[in-house]
Backbone as ProteinMPNN parsed JSONL, in Angstrom:
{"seq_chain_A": "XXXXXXXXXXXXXXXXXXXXXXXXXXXXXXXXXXXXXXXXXXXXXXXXXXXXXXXXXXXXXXXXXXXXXXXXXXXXXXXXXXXXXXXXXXXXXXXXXXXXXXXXXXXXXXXXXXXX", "coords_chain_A": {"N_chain_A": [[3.704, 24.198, -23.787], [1.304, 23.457, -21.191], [1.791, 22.262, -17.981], [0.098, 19.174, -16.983], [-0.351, 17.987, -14.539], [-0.368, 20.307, -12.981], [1.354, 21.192, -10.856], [4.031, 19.819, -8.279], [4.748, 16.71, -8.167], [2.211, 13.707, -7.225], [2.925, 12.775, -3.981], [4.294, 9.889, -3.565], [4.409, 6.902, -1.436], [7.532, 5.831, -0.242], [7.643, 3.332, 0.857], [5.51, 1.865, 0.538], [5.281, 1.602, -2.257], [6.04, -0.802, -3.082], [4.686, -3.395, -4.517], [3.725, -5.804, -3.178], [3.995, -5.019, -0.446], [2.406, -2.634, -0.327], [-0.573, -4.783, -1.161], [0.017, -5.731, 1.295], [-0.641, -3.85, 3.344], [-2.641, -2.495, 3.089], [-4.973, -5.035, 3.086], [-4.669, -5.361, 5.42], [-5.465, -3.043, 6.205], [-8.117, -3.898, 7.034], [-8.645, -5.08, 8.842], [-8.349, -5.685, 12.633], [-5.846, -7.39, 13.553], [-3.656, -9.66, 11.244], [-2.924, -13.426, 11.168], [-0.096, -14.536, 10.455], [0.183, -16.676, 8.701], [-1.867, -16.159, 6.63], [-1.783, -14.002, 5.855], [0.545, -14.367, 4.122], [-0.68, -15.948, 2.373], [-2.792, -15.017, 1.054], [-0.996, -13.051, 0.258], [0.486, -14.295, -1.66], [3.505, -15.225, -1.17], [6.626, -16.209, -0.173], [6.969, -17.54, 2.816], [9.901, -16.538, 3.267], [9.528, -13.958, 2.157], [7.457, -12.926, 2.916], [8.116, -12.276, 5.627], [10.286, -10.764, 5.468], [9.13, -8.723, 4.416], [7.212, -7.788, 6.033], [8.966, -7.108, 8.549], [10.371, -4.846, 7.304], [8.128, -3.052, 7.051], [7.768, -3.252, 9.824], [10.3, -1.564, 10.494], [9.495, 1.016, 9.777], [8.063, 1.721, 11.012], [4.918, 1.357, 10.668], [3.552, -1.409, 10.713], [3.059, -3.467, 13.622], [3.989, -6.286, 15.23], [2.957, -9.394, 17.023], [4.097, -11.961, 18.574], [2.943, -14.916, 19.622], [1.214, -18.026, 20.977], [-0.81, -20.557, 19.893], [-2.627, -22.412, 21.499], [0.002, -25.036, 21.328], [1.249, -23.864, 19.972], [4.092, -21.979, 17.795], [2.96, -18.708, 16.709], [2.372, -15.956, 14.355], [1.619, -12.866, 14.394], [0.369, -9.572, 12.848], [-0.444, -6.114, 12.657], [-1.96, -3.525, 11.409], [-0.338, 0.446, 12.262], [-1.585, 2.795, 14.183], [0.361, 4.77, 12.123], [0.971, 3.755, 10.043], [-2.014, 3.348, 8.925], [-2.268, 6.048, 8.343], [-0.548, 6.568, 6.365], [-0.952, 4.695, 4.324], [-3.464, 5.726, 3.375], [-2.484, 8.31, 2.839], [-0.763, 7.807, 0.199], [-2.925, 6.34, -0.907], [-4.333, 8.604, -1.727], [-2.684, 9.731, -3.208], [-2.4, 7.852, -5.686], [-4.971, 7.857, -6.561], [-5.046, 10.569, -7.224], [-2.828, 10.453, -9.227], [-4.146, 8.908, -11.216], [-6.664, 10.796, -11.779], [-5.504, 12.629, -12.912], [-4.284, 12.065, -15.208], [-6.997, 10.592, -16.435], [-7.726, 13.443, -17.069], [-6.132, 14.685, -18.48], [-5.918, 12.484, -20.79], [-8.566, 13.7, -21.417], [-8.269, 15.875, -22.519], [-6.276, 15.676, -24.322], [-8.144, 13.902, -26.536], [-9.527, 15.993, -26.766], [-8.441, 17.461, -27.909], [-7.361, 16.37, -30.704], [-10.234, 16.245, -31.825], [-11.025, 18.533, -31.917], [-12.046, 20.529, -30.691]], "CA_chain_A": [[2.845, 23.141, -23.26], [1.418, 23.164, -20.125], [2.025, 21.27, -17.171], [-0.583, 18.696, -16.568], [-0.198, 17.78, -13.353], [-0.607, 21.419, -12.427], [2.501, 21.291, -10.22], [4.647, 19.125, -8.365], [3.965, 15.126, -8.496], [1.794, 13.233, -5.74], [3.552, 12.029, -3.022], [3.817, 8.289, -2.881], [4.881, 6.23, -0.07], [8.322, 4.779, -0.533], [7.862, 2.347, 1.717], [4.428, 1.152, 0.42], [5.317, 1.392, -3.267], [6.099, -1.842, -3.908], [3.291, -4.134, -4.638], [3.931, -6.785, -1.976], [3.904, -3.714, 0.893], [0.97, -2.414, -0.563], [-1.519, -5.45, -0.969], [-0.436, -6.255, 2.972], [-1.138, -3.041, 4.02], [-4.22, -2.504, 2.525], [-5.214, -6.156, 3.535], [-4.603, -5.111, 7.41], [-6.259, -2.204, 7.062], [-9.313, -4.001, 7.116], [-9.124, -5.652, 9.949], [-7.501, -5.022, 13.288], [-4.777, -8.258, 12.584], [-4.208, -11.162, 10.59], [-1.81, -14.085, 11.016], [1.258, -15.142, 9.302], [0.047, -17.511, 7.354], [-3.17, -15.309, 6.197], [-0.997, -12.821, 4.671], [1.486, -15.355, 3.082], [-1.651, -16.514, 1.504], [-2.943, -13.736, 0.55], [-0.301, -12.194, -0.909], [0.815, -15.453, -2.607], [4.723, -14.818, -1.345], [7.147, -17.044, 0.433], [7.599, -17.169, 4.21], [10.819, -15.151, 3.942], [9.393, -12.775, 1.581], [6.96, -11.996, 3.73], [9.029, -12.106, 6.927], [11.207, -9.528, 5.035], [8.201, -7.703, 3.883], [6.731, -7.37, 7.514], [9.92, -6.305, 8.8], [10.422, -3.723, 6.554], [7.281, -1.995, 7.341], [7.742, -2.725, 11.169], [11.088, -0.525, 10.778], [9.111, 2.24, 9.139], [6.604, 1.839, 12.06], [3.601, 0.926, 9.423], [3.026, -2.531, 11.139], [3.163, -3.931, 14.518], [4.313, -7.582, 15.035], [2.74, -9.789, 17.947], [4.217, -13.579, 18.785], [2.291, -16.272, 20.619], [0.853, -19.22, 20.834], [-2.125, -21.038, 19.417], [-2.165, -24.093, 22.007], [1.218, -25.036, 21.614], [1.988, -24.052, 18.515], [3.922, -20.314, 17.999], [2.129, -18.082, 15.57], [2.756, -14.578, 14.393], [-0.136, -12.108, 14.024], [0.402, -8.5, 12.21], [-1.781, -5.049, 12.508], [-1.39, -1.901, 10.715], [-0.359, 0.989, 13.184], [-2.216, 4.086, 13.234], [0.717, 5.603, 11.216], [0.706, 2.415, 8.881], [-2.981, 3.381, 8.478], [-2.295, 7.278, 7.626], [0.739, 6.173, 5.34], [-1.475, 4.363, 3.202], [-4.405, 6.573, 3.362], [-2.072, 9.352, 1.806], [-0.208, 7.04, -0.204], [-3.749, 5.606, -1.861], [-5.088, 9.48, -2.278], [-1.501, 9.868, -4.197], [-2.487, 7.528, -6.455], [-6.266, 8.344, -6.823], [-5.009, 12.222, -8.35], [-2.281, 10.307, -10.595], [-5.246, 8.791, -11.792], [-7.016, 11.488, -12.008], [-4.519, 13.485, -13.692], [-4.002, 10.85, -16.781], [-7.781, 11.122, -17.043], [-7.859, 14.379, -17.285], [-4.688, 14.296, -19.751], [-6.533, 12.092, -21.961], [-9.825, 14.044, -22.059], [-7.644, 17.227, -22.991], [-5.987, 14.859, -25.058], [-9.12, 13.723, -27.166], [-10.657, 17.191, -27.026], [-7.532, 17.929, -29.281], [-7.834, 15.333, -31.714], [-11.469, 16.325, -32.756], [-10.441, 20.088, -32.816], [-13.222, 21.113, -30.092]], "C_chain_A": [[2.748, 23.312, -21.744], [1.462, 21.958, -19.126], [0.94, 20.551, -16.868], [-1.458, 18.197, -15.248], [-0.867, 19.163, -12.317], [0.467, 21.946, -11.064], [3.781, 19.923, -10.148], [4.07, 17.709, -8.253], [3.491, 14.832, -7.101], [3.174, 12.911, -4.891], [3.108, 10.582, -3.005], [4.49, 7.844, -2.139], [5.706, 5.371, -0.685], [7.971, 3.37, -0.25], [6.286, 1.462, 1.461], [4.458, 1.024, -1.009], [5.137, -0.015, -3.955], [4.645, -3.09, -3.809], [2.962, -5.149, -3.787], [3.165, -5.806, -0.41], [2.276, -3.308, 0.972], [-0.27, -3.329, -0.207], [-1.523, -6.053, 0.895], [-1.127, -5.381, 3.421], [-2.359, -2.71, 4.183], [-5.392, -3.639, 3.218], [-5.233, -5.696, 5.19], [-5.058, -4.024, 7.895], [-7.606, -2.089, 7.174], [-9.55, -4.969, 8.178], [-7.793, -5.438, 11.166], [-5.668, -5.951, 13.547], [-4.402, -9.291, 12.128], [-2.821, -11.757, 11.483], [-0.993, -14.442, 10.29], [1.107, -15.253, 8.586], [-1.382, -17.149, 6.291], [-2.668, -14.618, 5.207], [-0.184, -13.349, 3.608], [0.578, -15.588, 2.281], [-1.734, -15.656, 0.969], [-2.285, -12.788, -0.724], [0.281, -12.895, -1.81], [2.532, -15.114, -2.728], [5.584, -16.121, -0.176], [7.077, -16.606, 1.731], [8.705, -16.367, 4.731], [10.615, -14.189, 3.331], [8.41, -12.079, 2.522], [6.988, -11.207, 5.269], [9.672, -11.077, 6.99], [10.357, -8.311, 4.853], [7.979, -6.858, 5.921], [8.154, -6.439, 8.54], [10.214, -5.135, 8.657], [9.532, -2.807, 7.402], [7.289, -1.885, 8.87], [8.417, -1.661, 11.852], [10.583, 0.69, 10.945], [7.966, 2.645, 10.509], [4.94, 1.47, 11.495], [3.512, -0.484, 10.928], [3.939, -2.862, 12.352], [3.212, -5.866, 13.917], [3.72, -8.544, 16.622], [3.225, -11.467, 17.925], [3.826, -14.223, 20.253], [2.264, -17.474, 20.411], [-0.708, -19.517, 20.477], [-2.069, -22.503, 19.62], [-0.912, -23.779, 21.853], [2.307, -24.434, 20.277], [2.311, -22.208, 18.04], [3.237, -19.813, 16.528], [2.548, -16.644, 15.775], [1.493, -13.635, 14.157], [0.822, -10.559, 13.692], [-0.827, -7.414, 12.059], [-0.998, -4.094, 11.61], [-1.334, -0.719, 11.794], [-1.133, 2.047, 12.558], [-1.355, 4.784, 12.214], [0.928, 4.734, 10.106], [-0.841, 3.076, 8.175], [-2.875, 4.522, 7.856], [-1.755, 7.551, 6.673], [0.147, 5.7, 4.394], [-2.714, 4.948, 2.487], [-3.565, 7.936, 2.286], [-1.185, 8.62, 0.384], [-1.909, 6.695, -1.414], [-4.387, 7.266, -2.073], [-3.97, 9.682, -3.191], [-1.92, 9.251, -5.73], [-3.324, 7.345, -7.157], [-5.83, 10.059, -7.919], [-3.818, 11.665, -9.309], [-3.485, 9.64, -11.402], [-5.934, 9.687, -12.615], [-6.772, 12.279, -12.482], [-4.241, 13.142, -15.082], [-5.711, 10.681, -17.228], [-8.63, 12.156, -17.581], [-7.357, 14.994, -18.857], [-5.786, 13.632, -21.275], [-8.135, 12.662, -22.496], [-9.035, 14.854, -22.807], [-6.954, 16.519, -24.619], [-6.947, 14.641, -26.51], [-9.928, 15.0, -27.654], [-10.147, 18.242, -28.71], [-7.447, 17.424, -30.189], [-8.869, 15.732, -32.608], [-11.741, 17.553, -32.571], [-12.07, 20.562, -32.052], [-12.678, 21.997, -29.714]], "O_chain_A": [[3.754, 23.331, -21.035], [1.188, 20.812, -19.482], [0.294, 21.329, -16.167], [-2.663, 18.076, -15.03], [-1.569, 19.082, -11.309], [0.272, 22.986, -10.435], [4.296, 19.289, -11.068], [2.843, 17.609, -8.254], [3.956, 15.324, -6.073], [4.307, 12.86, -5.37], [2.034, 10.121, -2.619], [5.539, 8.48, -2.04], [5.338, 4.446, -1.41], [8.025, 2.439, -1.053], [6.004, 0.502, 2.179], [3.581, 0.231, -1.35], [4.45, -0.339, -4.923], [3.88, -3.322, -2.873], [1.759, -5.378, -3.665], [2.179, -5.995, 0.303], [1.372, -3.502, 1.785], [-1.002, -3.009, 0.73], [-2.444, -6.535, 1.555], [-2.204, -5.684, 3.935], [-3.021, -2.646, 5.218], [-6.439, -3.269, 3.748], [-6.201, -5.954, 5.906], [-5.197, -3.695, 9.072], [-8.286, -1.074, 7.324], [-10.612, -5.577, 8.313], [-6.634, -5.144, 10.872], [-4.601, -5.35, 13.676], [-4.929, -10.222, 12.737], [-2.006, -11.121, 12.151], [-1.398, -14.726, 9.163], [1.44, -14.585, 7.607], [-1.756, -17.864, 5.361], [-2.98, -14.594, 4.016], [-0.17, -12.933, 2.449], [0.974, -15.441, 1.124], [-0.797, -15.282, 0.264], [-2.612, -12.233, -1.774], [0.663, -12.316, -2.827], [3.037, -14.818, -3.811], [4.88, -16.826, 0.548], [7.11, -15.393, 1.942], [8.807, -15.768, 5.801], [11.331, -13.235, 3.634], [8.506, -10.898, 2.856], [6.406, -10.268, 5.811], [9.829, -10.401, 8.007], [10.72, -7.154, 5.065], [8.421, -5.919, 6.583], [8.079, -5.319, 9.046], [10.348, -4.341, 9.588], [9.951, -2.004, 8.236], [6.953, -0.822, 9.393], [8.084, -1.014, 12.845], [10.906, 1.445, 11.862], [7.312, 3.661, 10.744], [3.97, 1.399, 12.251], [3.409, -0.102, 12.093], [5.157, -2.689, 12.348], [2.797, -6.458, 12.921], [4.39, -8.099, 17.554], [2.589, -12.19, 17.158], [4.214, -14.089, 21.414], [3.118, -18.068, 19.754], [-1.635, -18.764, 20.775], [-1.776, -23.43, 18.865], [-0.481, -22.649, 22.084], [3.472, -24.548, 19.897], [1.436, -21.35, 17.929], [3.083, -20.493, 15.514], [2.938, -16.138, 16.827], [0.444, -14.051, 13.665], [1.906, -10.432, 14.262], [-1.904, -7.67, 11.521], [0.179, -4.0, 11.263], [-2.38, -0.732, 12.443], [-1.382, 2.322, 11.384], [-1.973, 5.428, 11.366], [1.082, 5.346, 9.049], [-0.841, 3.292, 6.963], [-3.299, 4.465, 6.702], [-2.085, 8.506, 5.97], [0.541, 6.142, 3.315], [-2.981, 4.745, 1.303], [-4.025, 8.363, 1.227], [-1.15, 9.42, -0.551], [-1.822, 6.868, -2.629], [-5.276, 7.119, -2.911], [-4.442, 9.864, -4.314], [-1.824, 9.922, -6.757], [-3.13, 6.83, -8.258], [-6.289, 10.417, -9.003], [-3.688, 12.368, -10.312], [-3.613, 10.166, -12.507], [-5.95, 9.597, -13.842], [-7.699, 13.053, -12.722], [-3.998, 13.968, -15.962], [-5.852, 10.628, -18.449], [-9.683, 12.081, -18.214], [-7.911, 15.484, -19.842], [-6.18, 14.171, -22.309], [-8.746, 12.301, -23.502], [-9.064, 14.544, -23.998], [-7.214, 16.921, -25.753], [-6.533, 15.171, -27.541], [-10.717, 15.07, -28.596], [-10.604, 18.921, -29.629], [-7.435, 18.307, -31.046], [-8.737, 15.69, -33.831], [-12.817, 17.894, -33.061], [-13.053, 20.869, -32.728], [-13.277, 22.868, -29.084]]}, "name": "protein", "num_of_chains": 1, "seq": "XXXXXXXXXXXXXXXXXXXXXXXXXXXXXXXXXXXXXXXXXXXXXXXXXXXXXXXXXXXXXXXXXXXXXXXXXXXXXXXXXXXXXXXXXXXXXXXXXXXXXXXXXXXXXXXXXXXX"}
């Protein structure tokens, strides 16, 4: 049997794997950056999940963190850095050719079935 894949597996982005990471990142890389409570929304996660989340990716360098004020009141705002942006860029072609690999799979798949 051959290998499907045709080698070794995509590369996916540890650090954007998880589905939380992801929908921020993605989310910020459509605009240059949201606030706090945008993304909390958004991603429908608690204030320390996403406190933890943001963190995370600030370690990795993915996301910048800015604190101010709005009037008197502090606020956090979040961008995606350029290597946040290239991280998910290879990260979402990763998961465009597993895609593309499983529908490949299943034509080959089907082609065998009805003995073409």
């Amino acid at each position: 049997m051959t290998d499907p894949t045709g080698g070794a597996p995509p590369a996916l982005d540890r650090e954007l794997h998880h589905p939380t990471r992801l929908a921020l990142a993605a989310y910020l890389s459509a605009c240059g950056e949201a606030e706090f409570a945008v993304l909390r929304d958004y991603c429908q996660v608690s204030d320390s999940t996403l406190s933890k989340t943001l963190s995370a990716l600030e370690k990795t360098g993915y996301v910048s963190i800015r604190k101010g004020y709005l009037g008197k009141r502090p606020r956090t705002w979040a961008g995606l850095t350029l290597t946040g942006r290239r991280a998910l860029a290879r990260h979402l072609a990763a998961l465009e050719e597993i895609a593309a690999t499983a529908r490949r799979a299943a034509g080959a798949c089907a082609e065998d079935t009805t003995g073409s």
